[in-house]
C-alpha positions in Angstrom: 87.9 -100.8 -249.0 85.5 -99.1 -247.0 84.9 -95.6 -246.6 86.1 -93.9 -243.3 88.5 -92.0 -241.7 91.9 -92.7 -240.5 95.1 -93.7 -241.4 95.8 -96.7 -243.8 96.1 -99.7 -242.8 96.9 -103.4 -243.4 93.6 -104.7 -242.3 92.0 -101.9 -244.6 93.9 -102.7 -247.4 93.5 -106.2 -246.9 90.8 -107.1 -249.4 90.0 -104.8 -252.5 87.1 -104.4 -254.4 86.5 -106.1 -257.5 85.4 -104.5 -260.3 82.7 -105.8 -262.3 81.3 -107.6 -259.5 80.9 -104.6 -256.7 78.8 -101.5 -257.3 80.5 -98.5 -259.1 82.2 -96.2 -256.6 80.0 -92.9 -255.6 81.4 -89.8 -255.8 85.2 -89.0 -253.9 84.8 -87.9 -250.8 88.0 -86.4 -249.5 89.5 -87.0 -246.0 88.7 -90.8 -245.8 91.2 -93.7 -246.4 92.8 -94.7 -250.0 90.8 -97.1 -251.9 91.6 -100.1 -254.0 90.2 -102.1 -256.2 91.2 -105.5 -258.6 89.5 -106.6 -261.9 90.2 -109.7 -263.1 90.4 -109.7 -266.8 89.6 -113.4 -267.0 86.0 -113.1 -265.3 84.8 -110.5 -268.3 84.3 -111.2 -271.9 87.2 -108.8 -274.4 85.1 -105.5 -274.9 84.9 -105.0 -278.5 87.2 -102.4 -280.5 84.5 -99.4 -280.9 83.8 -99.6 -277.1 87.6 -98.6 -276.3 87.6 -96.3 -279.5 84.8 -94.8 -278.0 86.6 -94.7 -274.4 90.1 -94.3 -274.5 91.8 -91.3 -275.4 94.5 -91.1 -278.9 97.5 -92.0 -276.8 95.6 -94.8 -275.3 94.1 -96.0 -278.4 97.9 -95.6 -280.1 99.2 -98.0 -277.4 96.0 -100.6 -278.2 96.9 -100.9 -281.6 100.6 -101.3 -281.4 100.2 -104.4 -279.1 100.9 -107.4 -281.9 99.1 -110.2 -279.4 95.4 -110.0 -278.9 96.1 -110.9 -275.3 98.4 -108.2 -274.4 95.8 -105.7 -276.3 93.1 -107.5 -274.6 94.2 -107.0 -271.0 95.8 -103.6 -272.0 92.2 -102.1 -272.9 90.6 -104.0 -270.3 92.9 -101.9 -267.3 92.4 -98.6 -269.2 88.6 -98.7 -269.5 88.6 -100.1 -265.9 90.7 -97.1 -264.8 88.4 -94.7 -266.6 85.1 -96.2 -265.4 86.5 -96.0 -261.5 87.7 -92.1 -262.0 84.3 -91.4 -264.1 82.3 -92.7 -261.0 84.4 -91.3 -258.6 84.4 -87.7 -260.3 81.0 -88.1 -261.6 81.7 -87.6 -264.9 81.6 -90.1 -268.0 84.8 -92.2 -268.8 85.9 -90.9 -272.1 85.1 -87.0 -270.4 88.7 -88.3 -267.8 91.4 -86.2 -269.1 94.6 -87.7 -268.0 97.9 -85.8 -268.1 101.1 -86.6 -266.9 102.6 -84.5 -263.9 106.6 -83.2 -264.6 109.2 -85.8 -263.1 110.9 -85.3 -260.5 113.9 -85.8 -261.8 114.3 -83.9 -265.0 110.9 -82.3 -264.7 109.6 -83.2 -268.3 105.7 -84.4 -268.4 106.7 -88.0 -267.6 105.6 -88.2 -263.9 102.9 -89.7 -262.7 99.7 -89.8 -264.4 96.9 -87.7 -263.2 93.5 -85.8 -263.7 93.6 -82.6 -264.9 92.2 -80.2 -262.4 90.8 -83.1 -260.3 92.2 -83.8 -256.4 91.9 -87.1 -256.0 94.9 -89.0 -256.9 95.1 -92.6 -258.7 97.8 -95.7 -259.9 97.2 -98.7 -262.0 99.5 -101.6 -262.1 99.1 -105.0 -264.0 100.1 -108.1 -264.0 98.9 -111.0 -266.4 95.6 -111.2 -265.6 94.8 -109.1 -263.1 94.6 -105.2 -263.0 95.2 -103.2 -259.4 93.9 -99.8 -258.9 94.5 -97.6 -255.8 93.0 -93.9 -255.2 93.9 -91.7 -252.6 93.7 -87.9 -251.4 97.8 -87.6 -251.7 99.9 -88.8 -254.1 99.3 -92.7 -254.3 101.3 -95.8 -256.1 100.2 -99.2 -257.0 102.0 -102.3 -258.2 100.4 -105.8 -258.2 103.3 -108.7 -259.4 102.9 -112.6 -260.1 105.4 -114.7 -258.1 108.3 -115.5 -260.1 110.0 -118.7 -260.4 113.4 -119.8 -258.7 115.2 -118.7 -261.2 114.1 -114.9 -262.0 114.0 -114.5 -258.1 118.3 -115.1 -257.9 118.9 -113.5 -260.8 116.9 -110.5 -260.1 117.4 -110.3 -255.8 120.7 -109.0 -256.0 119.3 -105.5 -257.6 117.4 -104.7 -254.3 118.5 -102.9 -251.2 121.7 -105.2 -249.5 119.4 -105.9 -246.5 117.0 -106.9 -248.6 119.1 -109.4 -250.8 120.3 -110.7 -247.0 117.1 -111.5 -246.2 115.6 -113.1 -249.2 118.9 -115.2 -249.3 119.1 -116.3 -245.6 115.3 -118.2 -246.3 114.8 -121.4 -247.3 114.2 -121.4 -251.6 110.4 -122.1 -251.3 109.9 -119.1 -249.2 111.8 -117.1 -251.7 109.1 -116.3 -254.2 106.8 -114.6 -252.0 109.2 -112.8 -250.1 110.9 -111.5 -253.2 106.9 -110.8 -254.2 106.5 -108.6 -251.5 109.5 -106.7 -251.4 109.2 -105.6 -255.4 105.5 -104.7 -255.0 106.4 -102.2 -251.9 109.4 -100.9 -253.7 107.5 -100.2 -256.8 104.3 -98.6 -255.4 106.8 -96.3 -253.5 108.6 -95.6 -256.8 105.6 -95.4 -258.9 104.2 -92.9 -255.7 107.3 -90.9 -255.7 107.2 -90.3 -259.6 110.4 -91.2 -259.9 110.0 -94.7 -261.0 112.8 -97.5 -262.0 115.3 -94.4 -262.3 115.7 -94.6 -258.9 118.0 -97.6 -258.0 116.0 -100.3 -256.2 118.5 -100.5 -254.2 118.6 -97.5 -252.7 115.2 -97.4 -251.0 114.4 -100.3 -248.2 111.2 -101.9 -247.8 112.0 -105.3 -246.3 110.5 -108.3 -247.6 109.4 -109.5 -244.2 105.8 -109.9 -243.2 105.2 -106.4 -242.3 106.6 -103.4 -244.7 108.6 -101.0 -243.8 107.4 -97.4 -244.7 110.2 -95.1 -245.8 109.6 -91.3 -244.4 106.7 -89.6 -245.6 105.2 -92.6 -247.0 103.0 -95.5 -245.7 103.2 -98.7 -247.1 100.6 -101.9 -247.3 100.1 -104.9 -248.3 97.2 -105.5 -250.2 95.6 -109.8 -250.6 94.5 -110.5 -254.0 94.9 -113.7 -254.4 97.5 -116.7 -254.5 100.4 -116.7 -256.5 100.4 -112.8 -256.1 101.3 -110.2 -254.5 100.4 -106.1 -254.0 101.4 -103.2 -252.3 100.1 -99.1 -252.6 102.1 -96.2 -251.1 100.3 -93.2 -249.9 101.7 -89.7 -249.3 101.4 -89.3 -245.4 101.3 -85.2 -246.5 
């Protein structure tokens, strides 16, 4: 995304950065638009154990190591070190120096929130999905969630959980438009959730996003899509305040 003022939009959002292949951010300059960015894990050779020792903090490294598949701990290290690299260049500081933290929840105010830098004001998500890892930054509070399209299947056994006019609207289509409307309605309602703090504890049927073309943004919030490729689909939701 490039740098600039304004509001966020779906043309802005429309194609991310990919990491690995476009320079290193410079340093964040506050008052322009969010920025996003995709790496796909596929493109880049596994980084060997003592690079992510080296990297990732204890909790981080604790979650490598419990993964039983190489795969999942593969793609699992791969997001992480991206994340840290992106905030490093962004804060201009070296990737294992990013100490993350967790803000209080909403809800019950324990340090499960959303995840943060300490003392830093620029604000971040990371979402993944198989081989791909989504990345958003922003000035406010920002979420991100990148999903694969689902077969038939998980799509009517899952539909029923959003809001009602959701579930009407994904039902009323023909079953081959399903997937990618159901797509896009889960990746709004989750970067919204993940933005909130408040995650899967809040119903997804409470909040509506519509699974439509264009999102709709609930209030304080702005929604968009973001293209990364077929079979996909992405979403971030920034703070408006």
């Amino acid at each position: 995304m490039d740098e600039g003022g304004g509001v966020p939009g779906r043309a802005e959002a429309s194609v991310p950065r990919i990491l690995g292949r476009d320079p290193l951010p410079g340093g964040w300059v506050r008052g322009g638009p969010p920025q996003v960015w995709l790496l796909r894990i596929a493109d880049h050779a596994p980084e060997p154990p003592e690079v992510y020792e080296r990297i990732l903090d204890a909790d981080e490294r604790g979650r490598a190591t419990a993964f039983f598949r190489d795969l999942h701990r593969e793609r699992y290290t791969a997001a992480h070190l991206g994340l840290r690299r992106l905030l490093g260049a962004y804060l201009g500081t070296g990737p294992a120096d990013v100490a993350l933290i967790r803000e209080p929840c909403p809800g019950c105010g324990k340090p499960h929130g959303r995840p943060a830098v300490a003392g830093a004001p620029l604000h971040f998500n990371l979402s993944h999905a198989g081989d791909l890892a989504f990345f958003a930054f922003a000035d406010t509070p920002v979420g991100a969630d990148v999903e694969e399209e689902q077969p038939a299947e998980v799509v009517d056994g899952v539909v029923r959980m959003l809001h009602p006019d959701e579930t009407a609207e994904i039902g009323a289509l023909p079953g081959p438009d399903r997937a990618a409307a159901f797509a896009r309605c889960w990746t709004r309602k989750e970067a919204y959730l993940k933005g909130t703090g408040t995650g899967l504890s809040e119903s997804p049927a409470v909040t509506y996003v519509g699974s439509g073309a264009a999102p709709v943004s609930p209030p304080g919030w702005t929604l968009t899509d973001v293209a990364v490729g077929a079979g996909h689909a992405a979403a971030i939701a920034v703070a408006t305040a």
